[in-house]
N, C-alpha and C positions, 0 to 999 in steps of 0.2 A: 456445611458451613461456608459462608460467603467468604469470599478474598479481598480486600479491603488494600486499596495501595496504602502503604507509610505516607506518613504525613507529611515530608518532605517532599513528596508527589503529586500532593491533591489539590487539584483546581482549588483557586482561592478565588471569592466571588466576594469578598466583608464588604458592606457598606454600614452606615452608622443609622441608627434607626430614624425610623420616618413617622414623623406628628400627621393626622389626621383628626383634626378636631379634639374630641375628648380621648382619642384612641391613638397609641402611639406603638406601631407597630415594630416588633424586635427583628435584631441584624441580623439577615438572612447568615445559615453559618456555610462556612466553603462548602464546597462540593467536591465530594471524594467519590473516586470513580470505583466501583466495585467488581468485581466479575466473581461469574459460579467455578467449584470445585473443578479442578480438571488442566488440561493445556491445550495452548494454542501451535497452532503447525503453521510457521512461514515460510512458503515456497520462492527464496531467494536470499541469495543472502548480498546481494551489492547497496548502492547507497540507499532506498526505502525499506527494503528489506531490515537490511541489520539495523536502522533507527526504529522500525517499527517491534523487533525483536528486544530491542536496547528495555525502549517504554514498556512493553510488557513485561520484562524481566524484573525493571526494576519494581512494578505493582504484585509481584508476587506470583505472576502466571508463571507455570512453570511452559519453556518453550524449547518446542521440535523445531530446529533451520534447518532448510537443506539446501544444497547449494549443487551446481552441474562439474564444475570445474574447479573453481579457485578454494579447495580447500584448506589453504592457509588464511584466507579470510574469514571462512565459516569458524573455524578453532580460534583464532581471537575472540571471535565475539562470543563463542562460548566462553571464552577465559574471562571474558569483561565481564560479562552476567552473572558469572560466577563470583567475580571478584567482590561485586557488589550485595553478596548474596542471595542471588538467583538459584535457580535451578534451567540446566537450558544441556542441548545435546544437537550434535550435526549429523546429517546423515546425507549420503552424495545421492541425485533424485537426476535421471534423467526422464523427462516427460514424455517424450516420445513411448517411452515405456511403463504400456498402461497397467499389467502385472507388479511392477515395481511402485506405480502412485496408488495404487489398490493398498499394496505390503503396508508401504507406507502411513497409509492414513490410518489401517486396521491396531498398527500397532503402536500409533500416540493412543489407540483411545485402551487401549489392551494396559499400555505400562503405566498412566496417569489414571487410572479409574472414568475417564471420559474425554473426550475430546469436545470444546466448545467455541474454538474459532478455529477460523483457516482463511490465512492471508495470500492470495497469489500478488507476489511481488516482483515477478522476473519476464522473462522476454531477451531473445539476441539481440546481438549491435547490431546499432541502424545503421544503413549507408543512406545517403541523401539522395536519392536521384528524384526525378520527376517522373513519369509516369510512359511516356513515350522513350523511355531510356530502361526501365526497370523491363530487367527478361523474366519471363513469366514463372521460370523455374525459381530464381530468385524469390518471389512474393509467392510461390506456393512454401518454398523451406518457412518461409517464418508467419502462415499460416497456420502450417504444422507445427510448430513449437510453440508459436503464442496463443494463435485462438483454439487449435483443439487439445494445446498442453493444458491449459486452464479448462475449458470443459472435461477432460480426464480428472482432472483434479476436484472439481463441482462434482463431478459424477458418483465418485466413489466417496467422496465427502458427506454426501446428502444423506442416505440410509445408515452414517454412522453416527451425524449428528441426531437424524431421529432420533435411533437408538437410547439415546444420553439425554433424550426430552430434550433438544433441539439446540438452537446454536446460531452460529453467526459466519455469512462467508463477504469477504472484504476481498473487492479487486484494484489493483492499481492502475489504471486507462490514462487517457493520453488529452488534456484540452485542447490538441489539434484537430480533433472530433468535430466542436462545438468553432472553430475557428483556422480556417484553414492557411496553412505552411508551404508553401512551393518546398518538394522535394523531401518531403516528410511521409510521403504516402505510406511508406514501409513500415512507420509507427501509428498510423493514424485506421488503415483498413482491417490490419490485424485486431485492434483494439476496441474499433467499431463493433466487431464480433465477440469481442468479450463483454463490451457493453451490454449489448443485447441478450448474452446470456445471463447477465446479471438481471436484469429484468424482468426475464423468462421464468427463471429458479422464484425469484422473488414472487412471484403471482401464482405459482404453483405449489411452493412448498410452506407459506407462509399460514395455512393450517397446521404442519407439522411442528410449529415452532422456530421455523430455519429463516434467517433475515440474510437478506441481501443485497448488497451496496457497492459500490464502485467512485472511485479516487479518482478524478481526472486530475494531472500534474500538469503544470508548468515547467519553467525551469527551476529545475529542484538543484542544490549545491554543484557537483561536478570541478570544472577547471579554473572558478571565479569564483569571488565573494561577493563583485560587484559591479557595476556597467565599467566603471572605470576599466578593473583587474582584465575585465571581457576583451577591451576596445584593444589593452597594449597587449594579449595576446594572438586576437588574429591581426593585428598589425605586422605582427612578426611573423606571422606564417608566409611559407613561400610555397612554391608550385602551381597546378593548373586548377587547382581546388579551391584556391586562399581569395579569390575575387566571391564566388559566391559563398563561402562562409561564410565572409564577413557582410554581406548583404542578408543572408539568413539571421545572423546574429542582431545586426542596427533592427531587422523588421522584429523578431520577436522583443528586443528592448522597445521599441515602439507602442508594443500590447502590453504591456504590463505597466497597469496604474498605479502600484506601489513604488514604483521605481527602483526595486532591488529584485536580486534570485530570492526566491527562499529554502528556506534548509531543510536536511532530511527529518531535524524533528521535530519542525512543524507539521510533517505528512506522518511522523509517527504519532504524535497525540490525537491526531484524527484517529491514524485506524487504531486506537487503544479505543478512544471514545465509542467508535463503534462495535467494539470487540466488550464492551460494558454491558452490566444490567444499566446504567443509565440510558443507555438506548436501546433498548427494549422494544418498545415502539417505531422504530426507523427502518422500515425496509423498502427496498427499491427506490433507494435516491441517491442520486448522482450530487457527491458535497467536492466541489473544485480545491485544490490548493494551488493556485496560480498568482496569486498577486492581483487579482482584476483582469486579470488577459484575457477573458472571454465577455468582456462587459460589452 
């Protein structure tokens, strides 16, 4: 039996019917977003993470979070998915350990009778340097956590999505990719590399049933709601750092054609949508949530 979000959830698309000669065609009805029996595993639980967790929970998916550290975050958002009558459960995941994201994936698909998404949502804090200042040690650690924590994750994903007659893997990537950021290399190289594996799974496993896709973000929520909110806080910042933040921050307001941040759940309706039988047919595409920053 298919899962059908409440109607309080579902894409509304109404318009009022359309004349065509002697033929007057009826008003398309909204479009409710569906997904197969089973749960979805999101690998993070900070701000895309748990909005992406949020949307699925409220459409009926039952959802696995896991989180590295901040387990008081993760038990909120279970208590929130809950509260709204969800079904959802945390579990602490360190990626580095590939025994542990193997455990993990075995047993969303072991206690829901399937597993049919899996969202890599996570990645360490970025420091800003540029390139000729980044020690090599540095950008190996968070190679190791972000591009081959998410390949561990794809890894052991893919033979259990088979398994369940196939599935969907959603990554979250960086639109520094597609536009480049002095001093962002640290989000932008890692991310490169998951791209690509997104790409790879996608052309490979897309006989199996398994789709694959990937989130380039912008500025998503975080310390501001608005260029304004942005401007009076690194105004306020003092030290040796506060001249180029705030040069970092005017250039990415500069990219973004919408003229606001956007929020975490507009990057969660994306990955619900893809996490859908409505998307069914969508694999290996790169769908931005930036505001136009990469135009």
């Amino acid at each position: 039996m298919k899962r059908q979000a409440p109607a309080s959830q579902r894409l509304r698309g109404r318009r009022a019917g359309v004349s065509r000669g002697d033929v007057t065609l009826p008003s398309p009805a909204g479009v409710a977003l569906t997904f197969p029996e089973g749960a979805a595993l999101i690998v993070g639980c900070g701000n895309i993470g748990g909005a992406a967790a949020l949307r699925l929970g409220e459409a009926g998916v039952p959802v696995v979070l896991t989180y590295r550290g901040n387990a008081r975050r993760a038990r909120a958002l279970v208590r929130q998915i809950q509260a709204r009558g969800g079904q959802a459960r945390a579990h602490q995941l360190d990626l580095l350990q590939d025994a542990a994201v193997g455990r993990v994936v075995r047993d969303c698909a072991r206690d829901f009778g399937r597993l049919h998404s899996v969202v890599y949502a996570a990645g360490p804090p970025i420091p800003f340097l540029r390139v000729r200042d980044m020690p090599p040690r540095t950008l190996e650690r968070h190679l190791l956590a972000d591009s081959l924590g998410c390949f561990r994750l794809f890894h052991h994903a893919i033979p259990v999505l088979e398994r369940g007659g196939g599935g969907s893997l959603t990554a979250i990537v960086t639109m520094a990719n597609y536009r480049a950021i002095d001093t962002d290399g640290l989000s932008a190289i890692p991310k490169a590399a998951v791209e690509s594996l997104v790409r790879q799974v996608a052309a490979e496993e897309a006989a199996a049933g398994i789709r694959a896709n990937a989130v380039p973000i912008g500025w998503v929520g975080g310390f501001a709601s608005s260029f304004a909110e942005a401007r009076a806080y690194t105004a306020a910042m003092t030290g040796p750092e506060a001249p180029a933040t705030r040069a970092l921050m005017e250039r990415l307001m500069s990219f973004i054609r919408m003229g606001r941040p956007g929020t975490a759940q507009e990057v969660g309706n994306i990955v619900a949508f893809l996490a859908s039988e409505q998307a069914s047919y969508v694999t290996g595409c790169v769908i931005a949530a930036d505001g136009g920053a990469i135009l």
